[in-house]
matplotlib code that plots the C-alpha trace (Angstrom):
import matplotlib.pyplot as plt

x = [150.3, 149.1, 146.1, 145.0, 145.9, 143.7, 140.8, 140.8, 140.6, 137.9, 136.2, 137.2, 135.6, 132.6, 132.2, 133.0, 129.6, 127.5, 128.2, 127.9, 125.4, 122.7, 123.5, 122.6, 122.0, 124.7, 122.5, 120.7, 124.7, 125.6, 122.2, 123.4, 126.5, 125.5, 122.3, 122.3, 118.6, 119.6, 115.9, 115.9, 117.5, 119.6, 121.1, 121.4, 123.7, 125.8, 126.3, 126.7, 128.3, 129.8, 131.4, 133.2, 134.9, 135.5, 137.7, 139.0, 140.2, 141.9, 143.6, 144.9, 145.8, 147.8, 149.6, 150.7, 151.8, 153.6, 155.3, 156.3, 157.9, 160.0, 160.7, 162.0, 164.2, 165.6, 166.5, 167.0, 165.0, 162.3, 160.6, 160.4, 156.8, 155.6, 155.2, 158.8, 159.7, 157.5, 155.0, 151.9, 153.2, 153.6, 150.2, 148.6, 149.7, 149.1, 145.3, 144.9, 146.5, 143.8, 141.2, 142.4, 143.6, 141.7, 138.6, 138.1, 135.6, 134.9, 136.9, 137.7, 139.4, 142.2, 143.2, 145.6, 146.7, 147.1, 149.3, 151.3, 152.0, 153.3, 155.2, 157.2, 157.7, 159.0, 161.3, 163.0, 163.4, 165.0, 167.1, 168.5, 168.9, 170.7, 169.8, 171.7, 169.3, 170.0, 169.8, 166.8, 165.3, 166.4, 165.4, 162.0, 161.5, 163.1, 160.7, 158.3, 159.1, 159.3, 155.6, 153.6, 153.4, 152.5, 149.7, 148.4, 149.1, 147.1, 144.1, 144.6, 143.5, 141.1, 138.1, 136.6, 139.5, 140.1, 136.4, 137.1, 140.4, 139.5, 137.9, 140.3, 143.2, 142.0, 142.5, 138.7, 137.8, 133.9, 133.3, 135.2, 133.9, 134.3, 135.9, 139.0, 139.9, 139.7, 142.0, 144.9, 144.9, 147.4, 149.4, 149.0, 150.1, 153.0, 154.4, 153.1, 155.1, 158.0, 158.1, 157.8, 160.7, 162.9, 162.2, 165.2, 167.1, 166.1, 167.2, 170.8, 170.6, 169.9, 173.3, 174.8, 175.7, 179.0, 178.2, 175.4, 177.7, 180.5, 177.7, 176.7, 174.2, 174.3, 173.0, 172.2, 170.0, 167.6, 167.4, 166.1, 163.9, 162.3, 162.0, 159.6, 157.7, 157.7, 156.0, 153.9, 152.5, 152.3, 151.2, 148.2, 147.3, 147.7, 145.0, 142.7, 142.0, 144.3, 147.2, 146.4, 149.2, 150.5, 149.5, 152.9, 154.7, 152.8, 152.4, 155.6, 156.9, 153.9, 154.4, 158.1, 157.4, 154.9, 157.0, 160.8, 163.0, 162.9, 161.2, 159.5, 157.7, 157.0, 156.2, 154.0, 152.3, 151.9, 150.0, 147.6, 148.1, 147.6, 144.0, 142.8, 144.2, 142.6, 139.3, 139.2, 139.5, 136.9, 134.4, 135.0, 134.9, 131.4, 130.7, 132.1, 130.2, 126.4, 124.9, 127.8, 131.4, 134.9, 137.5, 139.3, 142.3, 141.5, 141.0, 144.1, 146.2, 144.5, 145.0, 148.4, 150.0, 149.3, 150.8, 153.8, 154.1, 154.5, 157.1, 159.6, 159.2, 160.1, 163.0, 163.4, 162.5, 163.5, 166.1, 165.7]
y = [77.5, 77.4, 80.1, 77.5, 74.6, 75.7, 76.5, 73.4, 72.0, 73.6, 72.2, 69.0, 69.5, 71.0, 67.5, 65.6, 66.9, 67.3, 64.1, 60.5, 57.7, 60.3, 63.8, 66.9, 70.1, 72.8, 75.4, 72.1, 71.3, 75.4, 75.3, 72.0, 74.2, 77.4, 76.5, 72.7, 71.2, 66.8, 66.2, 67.0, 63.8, 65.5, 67.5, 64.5, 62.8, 65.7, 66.5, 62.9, 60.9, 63.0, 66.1, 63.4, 61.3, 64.8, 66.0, 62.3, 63.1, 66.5, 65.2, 62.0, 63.7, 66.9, 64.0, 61.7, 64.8, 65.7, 62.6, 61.6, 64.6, 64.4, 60.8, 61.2, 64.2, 62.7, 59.0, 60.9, 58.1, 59.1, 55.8, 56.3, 56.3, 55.1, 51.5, 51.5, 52.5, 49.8, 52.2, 50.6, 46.9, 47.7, 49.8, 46.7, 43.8, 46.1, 46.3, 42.4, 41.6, 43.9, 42.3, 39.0, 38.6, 41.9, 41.1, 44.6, 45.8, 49.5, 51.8, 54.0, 51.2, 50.9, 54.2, 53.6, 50.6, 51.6, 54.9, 52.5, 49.6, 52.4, 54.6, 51.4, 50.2, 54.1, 53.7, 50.6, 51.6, 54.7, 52.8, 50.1, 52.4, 54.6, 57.8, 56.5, 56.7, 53.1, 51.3, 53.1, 51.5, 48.0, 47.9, 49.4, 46.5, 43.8, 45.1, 44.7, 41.0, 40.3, 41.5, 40.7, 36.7, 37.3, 39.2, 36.5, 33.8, 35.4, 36.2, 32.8, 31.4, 33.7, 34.4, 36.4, 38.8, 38.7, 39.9, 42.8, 43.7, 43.7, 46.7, 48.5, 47.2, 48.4, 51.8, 54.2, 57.5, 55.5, 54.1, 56.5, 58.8, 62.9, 61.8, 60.0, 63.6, 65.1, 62.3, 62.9, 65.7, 67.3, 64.7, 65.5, 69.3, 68.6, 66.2, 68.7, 72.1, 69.8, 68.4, 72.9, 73.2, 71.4, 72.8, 74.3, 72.2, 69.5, 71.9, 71.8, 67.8, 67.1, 68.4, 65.5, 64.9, 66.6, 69.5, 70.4, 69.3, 72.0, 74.4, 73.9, 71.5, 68.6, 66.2, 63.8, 66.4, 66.5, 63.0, 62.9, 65.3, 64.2, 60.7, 62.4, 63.9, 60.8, 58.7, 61.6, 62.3, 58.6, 56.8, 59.8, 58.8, 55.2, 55.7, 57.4, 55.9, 52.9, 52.0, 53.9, 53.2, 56.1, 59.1, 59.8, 58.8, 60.7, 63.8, 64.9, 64.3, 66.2, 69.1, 69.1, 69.4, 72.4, 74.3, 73.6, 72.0, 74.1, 72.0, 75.1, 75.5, 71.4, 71.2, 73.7, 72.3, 68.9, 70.0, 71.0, 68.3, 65.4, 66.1, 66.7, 63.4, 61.7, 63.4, 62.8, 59.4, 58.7, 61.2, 59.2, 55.9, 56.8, 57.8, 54.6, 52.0, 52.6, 51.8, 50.5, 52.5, 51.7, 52.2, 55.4, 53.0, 51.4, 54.5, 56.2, 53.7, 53.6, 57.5, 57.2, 54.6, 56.0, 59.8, 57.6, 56.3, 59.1, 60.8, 57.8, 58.3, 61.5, 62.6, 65.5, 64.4, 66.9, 66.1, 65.2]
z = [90.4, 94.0, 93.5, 90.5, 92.5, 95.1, 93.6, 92.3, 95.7, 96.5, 93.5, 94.5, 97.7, 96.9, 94.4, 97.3, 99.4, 96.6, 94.1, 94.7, 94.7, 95.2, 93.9, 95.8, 94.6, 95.0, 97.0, 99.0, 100.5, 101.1, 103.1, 105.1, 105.8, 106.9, 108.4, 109.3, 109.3, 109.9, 109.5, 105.8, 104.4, 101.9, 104.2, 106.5, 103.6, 103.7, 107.3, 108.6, 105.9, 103.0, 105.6, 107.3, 104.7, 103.1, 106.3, 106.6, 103.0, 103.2, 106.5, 104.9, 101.7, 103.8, 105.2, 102.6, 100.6, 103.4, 104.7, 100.9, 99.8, 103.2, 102.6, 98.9, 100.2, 102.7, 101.3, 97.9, 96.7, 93.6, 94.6, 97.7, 99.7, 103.6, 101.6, 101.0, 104.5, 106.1, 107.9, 105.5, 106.5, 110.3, 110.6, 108.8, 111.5, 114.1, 112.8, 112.4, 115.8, 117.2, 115.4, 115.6, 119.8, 120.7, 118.7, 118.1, 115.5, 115.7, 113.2, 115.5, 118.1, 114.9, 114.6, 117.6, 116.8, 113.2, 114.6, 116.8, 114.1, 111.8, 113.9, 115.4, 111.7, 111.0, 114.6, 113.4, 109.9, 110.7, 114.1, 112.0, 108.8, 110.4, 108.2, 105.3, 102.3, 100.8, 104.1, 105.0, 101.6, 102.1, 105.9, 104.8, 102.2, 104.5, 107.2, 104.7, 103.5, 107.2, 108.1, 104.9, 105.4, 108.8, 108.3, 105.7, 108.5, 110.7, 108.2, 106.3, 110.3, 111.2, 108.5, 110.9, 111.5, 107.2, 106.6, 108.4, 108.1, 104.2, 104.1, 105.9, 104.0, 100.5, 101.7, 102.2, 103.3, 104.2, 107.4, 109.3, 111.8, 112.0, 115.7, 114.0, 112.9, 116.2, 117.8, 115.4, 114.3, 116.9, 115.5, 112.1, 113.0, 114.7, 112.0, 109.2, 111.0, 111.6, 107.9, 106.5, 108.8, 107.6, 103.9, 103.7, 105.0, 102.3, 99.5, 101.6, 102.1, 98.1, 97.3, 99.2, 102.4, 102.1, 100.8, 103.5, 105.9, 105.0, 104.5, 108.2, 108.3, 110.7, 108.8, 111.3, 113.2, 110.1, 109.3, 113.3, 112.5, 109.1, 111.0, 113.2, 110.9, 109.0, 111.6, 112.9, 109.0, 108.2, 111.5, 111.1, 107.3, 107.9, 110.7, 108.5, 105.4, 105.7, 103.4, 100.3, 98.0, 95.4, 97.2, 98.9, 95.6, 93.0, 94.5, 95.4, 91.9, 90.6, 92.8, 91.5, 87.9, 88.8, 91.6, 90.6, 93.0, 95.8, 98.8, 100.3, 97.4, 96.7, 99.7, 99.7, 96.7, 98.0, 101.1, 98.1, 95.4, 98.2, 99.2, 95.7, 94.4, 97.5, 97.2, 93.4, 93.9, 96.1, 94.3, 91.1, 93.0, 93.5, 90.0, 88.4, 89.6, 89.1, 92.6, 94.5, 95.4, 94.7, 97.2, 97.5, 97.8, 94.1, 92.3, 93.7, 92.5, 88.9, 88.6, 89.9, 87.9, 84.8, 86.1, 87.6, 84.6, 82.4, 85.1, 84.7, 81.0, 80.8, 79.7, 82.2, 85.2, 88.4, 90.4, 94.6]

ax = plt.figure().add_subplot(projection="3d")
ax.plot(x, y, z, "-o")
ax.set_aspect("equal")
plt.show()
């Protein structure tokens, strides 16, 4: 499943640099990579807009696989997600005070603030919460509830601050530059070893608190734990590409039904499945829309509605 899995991703990738408004041949993008020449304008194309958004996507995806497997095994929530959790709210009001008080309007000026507003939302979450998977779901929503109205105050006063907080909002691997990357990704690594760490200690935690407690567990240490990986995986996503919504829900429950319910192995999958759901939503975002480009955002939530869909229908569904 993971050989398959990922040479699909390469696929995926290899669409990614090659497809889009303007297609490029297959041996014109291998040249751009093994032998880069920016004065040819295909090549161009490929080195300094399609290479970036690529990396933007694997990143991002890696991530939000990551962070939502670890937040449905540790809440024991199948609905769980960072939107849940209040990580997507708290990166988002970060980003609009910035652009609002701040008046900042370079992409790569929100990637902090987008890393700060989630991992304070993922701090309070988890302080108030107290590891208990229930509270941890209400306090995300009520966090949430809280945040959401004053995000629309602010952007209801400011048009200025609305017109570009929009694109950011809607979730987009475009617009981002190949330096965002090399900022967080120490971050990303960190939260991604932390979150295959604690693999096996997830397979101890879904029998109950209890039972990995008499086993030997101390359950409190790896709900610390997977609450730094959580803000690590998500405040680096979040940054990204913005809020994309589904990613962290979908995937995990994919990888389940294809690896079983052993979380070295989902988690293994999800480090694979995230990036190609991302990257196939913003390859056929370009393809839809003659001329013009949908938001990877938009398309991720139309591919995974339907998938979420069919896995609350079914009547096996694995267990966290």
């Amino acid at each position: 499943m993971l050989a398959v899995a990922l040479v699909v991703l390469v696929v995926v990738i290899w669409a990614s640099l090659a497809l889009g408004v303007r297609s490029i041949d297959p041996a014109q993008v291998w040249r751009a990579i093994v032998s880069p020449d920016t004065a040819d304008p295909e090549q161009f194309v490929v080195l300094q807009l399609r290479v970036p958004r690529t990396v933007i996507g694997l990143a991002a995806g890696i991530a939000l696989g990551l962070a939502g497997t670890v937040i449905q095994g540790v809440t024991r929530n199948p609905i769980a997600d960072p939107g849940l959790l209040g990580v997507n709210a708290g990166a988002s009001l970060a980003v609009v005070l910035g652009i609002s008080l701040a008046g900042l309007s370079d992409p790569l000026g929100y990637i902090w603030l987008a890393f700060g507003g989630a991992a304070a939302a993922a701090v309070l979450v988890f302080s108030v919460g107290r590891g208990q998977p229930v509270r941890l779901a209400l306090v995300g929503a009520a966090v949430a509830a809280f945040v959401t109205p004053l995000i629309a105050l602010v952007l209801l006063r400011d048009t200025e601050a609305f017109n570009q907080y929009r694109f950011w909002a809607v979730g987009s691997l475009t617009g981002r530059e190949l330096g965002t990357v090399g900022a967080l990704w120490p971050f990303l690594l960190v939260g991604a070893v932390i979150a295959l760490a604690l693999a096996h200690r997830l397979n101890l935690l879904a029998l109950g608190d209890d039972v990995a407690s008499a086993l030997g567990q101390r359950v409190g240490v790896t709900r610390a734990f997977a609450g730094v990986a959580i803000v690590l995986l998500c405040g680096t996503a979040t940054a990204l590409a913005g809020p994309i919504a589904l990613v962290g829900l979908v995937v995990p429950h994919a990888a389940r039904r294809l690896a079983g319910s052993d979380y070295r192995w989902i988690m293994a999958a999800s480090m694979v499945l995230g990036p190609i759901m991302l990257l196939t939503a913003d390859v056929v975002g370009r393809l839809l829309v003659p001329n013009a480009e949908l938001e990877a955002g938009v398309v991720a939530a139309l591919i995974g509605a339907p998938v979420l869909i069919a896995v609350a229908r079914s009547r096996k569904v694995a267990g966290l």
